[in-house]
C-alpha positions in Angstrom: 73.4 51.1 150.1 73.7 53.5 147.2 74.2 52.3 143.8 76.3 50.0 142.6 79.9 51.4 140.8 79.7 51.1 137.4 83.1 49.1 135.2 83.8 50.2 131.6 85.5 47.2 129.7 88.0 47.2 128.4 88.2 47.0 124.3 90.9 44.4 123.5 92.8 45.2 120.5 93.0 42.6 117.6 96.7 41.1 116.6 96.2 42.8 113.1 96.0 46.3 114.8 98.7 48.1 114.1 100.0 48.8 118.0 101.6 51.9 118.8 103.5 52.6 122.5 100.3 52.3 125.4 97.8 50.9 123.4 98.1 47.1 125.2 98.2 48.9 128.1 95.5 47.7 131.2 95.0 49.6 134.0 92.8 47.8 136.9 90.8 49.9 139.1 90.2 49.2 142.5 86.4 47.5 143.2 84.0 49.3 145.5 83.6 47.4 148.8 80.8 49.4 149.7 78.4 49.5 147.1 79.9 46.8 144.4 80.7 46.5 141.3 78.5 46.1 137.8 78.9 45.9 133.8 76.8 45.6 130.9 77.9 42.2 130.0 77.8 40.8 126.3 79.1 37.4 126.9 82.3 38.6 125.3 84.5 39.7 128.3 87.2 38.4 130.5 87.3 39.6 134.4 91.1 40.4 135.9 91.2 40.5 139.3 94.2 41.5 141.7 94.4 40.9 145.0 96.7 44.4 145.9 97.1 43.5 149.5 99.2 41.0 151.6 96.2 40.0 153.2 93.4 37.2 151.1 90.1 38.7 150.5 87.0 37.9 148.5 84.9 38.1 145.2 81.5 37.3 144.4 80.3 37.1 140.9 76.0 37.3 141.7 74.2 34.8 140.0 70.8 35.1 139.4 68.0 32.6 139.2 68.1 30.8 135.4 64.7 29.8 133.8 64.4 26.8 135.8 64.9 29.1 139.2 68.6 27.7 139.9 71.2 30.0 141.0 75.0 29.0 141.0 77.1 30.0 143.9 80.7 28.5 142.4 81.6 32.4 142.8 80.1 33.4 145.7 82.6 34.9 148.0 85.2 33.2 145.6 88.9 33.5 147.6 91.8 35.3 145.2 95.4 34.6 146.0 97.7 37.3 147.8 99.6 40.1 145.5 101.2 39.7 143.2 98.4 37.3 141.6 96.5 37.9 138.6 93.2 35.2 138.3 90.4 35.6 135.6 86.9 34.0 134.3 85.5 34.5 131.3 82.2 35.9 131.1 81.1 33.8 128.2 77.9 32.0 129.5 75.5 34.9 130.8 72.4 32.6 131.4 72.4 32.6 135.4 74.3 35.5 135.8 73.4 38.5 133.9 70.4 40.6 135.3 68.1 43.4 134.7 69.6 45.7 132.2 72.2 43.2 131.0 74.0 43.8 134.0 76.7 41.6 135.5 77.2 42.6 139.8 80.3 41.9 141.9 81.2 42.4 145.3 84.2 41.9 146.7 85.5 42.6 150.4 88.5 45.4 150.0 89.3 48.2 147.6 92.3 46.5 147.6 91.0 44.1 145.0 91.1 45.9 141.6 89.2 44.6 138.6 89.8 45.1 134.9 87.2 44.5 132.5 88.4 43.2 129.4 86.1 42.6 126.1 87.3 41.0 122.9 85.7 41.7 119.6 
């Protein structure tokens, strides 16, 4: 398996930005079925996912073992709702969940899931 596919959040923009045409604009890209998904997480950021296809497929959020050795599998192979569906988690609680190099990984079982990253300030 190569590496996994690197996501670049998403910067929100505050409500006392001054918004010009495009800049609330969110583009999800499709997840890598092959090698999956990661982000540097901060504990700020929101996950988007949309199930593009007619068909149900899977996410998995990985969790990884907390300082007592527990792992949480509430978002292994996690089942998202046919198009057009949006369904999100925030990424607020990192402890279980983010590894080596602050890194949160996903896998999912189509390209026809896309993913947005979003991160607030």
């Amino acid at each position: 398996m190569a590496g996994q596919t690197a996501l670049t959040p998403v910067q929100l923009k505050q409500n006392n930005y001054a918004v010009v045409a495009g800049d609330l604009t969110i583009t999800p890209v499709a997840m890598d079925a092959s090698n999956g998904n990661s982000f540097v997480a901060t504990g700020k950021e929101v996950l988007l996912f949309q199930n593009t296809d007619s068909a149900t497929h899977t996410i998995t959020i990985t969790s990884v073992a907390d300082p007592y050795g527990r792992t949480d599998s509430s978002l292994t192979t996690y089942l998202l709702a046919v198009t057009p569906a949006l369904e999100a988690i925030e990424m607020s609680q990192l402890q279980g969940w983010q590894g080596a190099g602050s890194l949160v990984t996903l896998t999912t079982t189509s390209a026809q899931v896309k993913i947005a990253v979003l991160r607030h300030q």
